[in-house]
C-alpha positions, 0 to 999 in steps of 0.5 A, a space after each residue: 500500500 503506497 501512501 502518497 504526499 502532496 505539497 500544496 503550491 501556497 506551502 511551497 511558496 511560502 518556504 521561497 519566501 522564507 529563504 529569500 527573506 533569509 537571504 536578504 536578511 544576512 545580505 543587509 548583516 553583511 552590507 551593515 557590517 561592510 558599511 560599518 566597518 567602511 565607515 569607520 575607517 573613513 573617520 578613522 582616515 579622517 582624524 587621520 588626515 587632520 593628526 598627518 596635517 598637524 605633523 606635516 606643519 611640524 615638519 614645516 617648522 623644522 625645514 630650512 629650504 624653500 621648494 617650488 614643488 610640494 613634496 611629499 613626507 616619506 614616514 607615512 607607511 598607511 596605504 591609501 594615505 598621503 603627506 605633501 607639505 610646501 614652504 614658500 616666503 609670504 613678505 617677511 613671514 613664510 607660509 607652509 600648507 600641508 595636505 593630507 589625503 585617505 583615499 578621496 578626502 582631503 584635509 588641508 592646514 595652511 599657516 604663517 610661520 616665523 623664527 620663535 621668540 621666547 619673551 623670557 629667555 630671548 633678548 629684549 634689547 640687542 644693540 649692536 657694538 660700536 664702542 658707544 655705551 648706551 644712554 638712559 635719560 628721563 622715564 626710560 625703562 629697559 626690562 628684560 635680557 639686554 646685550 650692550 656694547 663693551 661700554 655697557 649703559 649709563 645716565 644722561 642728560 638732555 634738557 634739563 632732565 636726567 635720569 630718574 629710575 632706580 635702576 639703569 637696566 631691569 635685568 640682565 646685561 650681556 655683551 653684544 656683538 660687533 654684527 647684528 643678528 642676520 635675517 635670512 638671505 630668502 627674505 631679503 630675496 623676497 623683499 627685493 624682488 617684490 618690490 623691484 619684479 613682481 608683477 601679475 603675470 598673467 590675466 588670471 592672475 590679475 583682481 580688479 580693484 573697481 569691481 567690487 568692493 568686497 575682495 577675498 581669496 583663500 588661502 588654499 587658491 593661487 595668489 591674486 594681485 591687484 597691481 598698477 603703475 600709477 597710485 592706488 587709493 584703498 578707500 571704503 574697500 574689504 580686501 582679506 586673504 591671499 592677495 598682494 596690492 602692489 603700486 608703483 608709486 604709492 599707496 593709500 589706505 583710507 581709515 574705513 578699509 578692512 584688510 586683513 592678511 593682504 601684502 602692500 608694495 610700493 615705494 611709498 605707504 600711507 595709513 590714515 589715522 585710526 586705521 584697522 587691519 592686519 597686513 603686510 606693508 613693504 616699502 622702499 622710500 617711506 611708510 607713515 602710520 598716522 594715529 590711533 592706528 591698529 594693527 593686529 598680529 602678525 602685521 608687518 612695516 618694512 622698509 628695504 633701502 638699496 642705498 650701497 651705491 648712494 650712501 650719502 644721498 639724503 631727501 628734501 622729504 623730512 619723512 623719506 628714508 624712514 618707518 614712522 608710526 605716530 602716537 596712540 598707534 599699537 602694532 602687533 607684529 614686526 618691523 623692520 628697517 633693511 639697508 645696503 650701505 654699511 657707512 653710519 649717518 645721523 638720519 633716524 629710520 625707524 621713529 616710535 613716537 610717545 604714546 605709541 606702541 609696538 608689540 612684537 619686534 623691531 629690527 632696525 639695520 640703522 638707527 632708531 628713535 623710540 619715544 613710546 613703548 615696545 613690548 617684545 624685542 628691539 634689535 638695532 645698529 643704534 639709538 638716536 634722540 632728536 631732542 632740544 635741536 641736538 641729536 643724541 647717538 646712542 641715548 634713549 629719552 622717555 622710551 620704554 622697551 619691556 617683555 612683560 606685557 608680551 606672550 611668552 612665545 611669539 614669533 618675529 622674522 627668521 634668522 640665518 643662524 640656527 632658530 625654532 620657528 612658530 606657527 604666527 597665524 593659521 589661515 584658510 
């Protein structure tokens, strides 16, 4: 006797629907795995990518060449993960990008670097040797580590007034030396040659100053210039980022611009009173900065004089040849005053008038007048007082150079012996 079985169709297409709703099941467990473990190593390569940037800055900071090309960092032993840094010279200042890259994603660091200075160990006033002692005279005050001539410092005298603190310097006293700390031979390079070659080359590169009054290029994005022969009037303009301004005659900036970040070039710049910004100002015959004035950190007033060939030529203009920053203004950053002529003069090139403030660091190749206050370091062939129609050389009248109301690291411009270097500003 046979007994036999029947499966009906909807039984059959029941146990189909199972095993597909199986099959789908551990398909949607494998592809959330898959997923999961894909997503997390995306944002593991992405914190990666920001940790490799970071170290690719620090490596930055150690290199010493410029290079045209990126290059790439040899220690990234990751698959699929790439390191490329590059250092070039931004005016005075250098600017490292490093990128870093985990398969398609990128992530990108770009910052303005210059040489370390530690406002404790680092010295606030370097005065070169001439076998002429410093002179202190009136509310002077000098605090910090100081390096003198051989002859050291003494009290003077000048218009009746002496002398009136309790001590000549408020710190130590360290002998200098007959040269002046030297700053490094690319950026004096790029100092000249942007003031004497640089140009846009070609249109791309080129940003027109009428069309918009409302100018910003990153960082990450070529260099745009705004440039022209004759004079340019930056009146009521925003300008921020990688852009240089360059005039081949003068420039101008009117109190109600904002610029921020930008390098200005030209023979001669004016700042209105009460301006505000943060920028590089590079010159060749004078820059004025009129008063109440800000600055902010890492601005830059640099003066480049080719004067070897002409060094007795003096101008009719009382205020060539020279940096001059008038009362109340503060400047945070550096200035610098750069000459090829070695034969001393009586011209004063970098003048701080009262009230005025500088925080940061001076680098004067010539001879400074400082009537106000600066709050960093100040390195200078020699002091001059203009006072009572006489010239004072090597005396300091009512000034104050200090290092207490300064960060205790800060950055300044890069020297050629041996020196860390910092991180002044990241950009974007």
């Amino acid at each position: 006797m046979k007994l036999k079985f029947k499966i009906r169709s909807g039984a059959l297409q029941f146990t189909v629907f199972i095993s597909v709703l199986i099959a789908l099941l551990l398909a949607g467990l494998i592809l959330y795995a898959y997923t999961f473990i894909y997503m997390k190593e995306q944002s593991k390569g992405a914190i990666e990518n920001i940790q490799f940037s970071d170290i690719g800055i620090n490596a930055l900071l150690q290199q010493k060449e410029f290079t045209t090309d990126t290059i790439p960092l040899d220690f990234i032993k990751k698959e699929n993960q790439t390191v490329k840094i590059h250092l070039s010279q931004w005016g005075i200042f250098e600017k490292g990008i490093s990128t870093s890259q985990f398969r398609k994603k990128k992530f990108t660091k770009t910052a303005i670097i210059g040489g370390l200075i530690n406002s404790e160990e680092s010295a606030t006033l370097f005065l070169q040797e001439s076998y002429n002692a410093l002179t202190v005279v009136g509310n002077t005050a000098i605090r910090g580590i100081a390096y003198l001539p051989v002859q050291g410092v003494n009290s003077g005298y000048i218009g009746g007034h002496s002398y009136y603190g309790s001590h000549l310097i408020y710190g130590s006293i360290k002998k200098s030396t007959k040269e002046l700390p030297q700053p490094r031979k690319q950026l004096l390079e790029s100092v000249e040659y942007n003031l004497n070659q640089y140009k846009p080359l070609t249109e791309d590169d080129y940003i027109s100053l009428e069309k918009s009054s409302k100018i910003i290029n990153s960082f990450l994005l070529k260099t745009k210039a705004i440039y022209s022969q004759d004079p340019i009037i930056l009146e009521n303009k925003t300008i921020t980022g990688n852009i240089i301004i360059k005039s081949e005659t003068l420039i101008k900036i009117k109190r109600i611009s904002q610029l921020k970040d930008v390098i200005l070039i030209a023979p001669v710049i004016e700042i209105e009173d009460e301006t505000i910004g943060t920028f590089q100002a590079i010159a060749s015959k004078r820059i004025t900065v009129g008063k109440t004035c800000k600055l902010s950190y890492p601005s830059a007033l640099v003066l480049f004089q080719d004067n070897k060939n002409n060094p007795d030529e003096v101008s009719t203009n009382p205020m060539d040849n020279k940096i001059f920053i008038d009362t109340k203004s503060v400047v945070k950053g550096s200035i610098c005053y750069f000459q090829t002529k070695t034969k001393p003069d009586f011209q004063t090139q970098i003048v701080l008038e009262k009230e005025a403030i500088i925080k940061g660091q001076v680098y004067c190749n010539g001879n400074l007048e400082v009537k106000g206050t600066v709050s960093g370091s100040v390195i200078t062939k020699q002091f001059l007082a203009n006072e009572s129609g006489s010239i004072f050389v090597n005396h300091i009248y009512n000034g104050t150079i200090e290092n207490q109301n300064i960060p205790s690291i800060y950055g300044g411009i890069v020297f050629e012996e041996e020196q860390p270097k910092t991180v002044l500003k990241w950009l974007y």
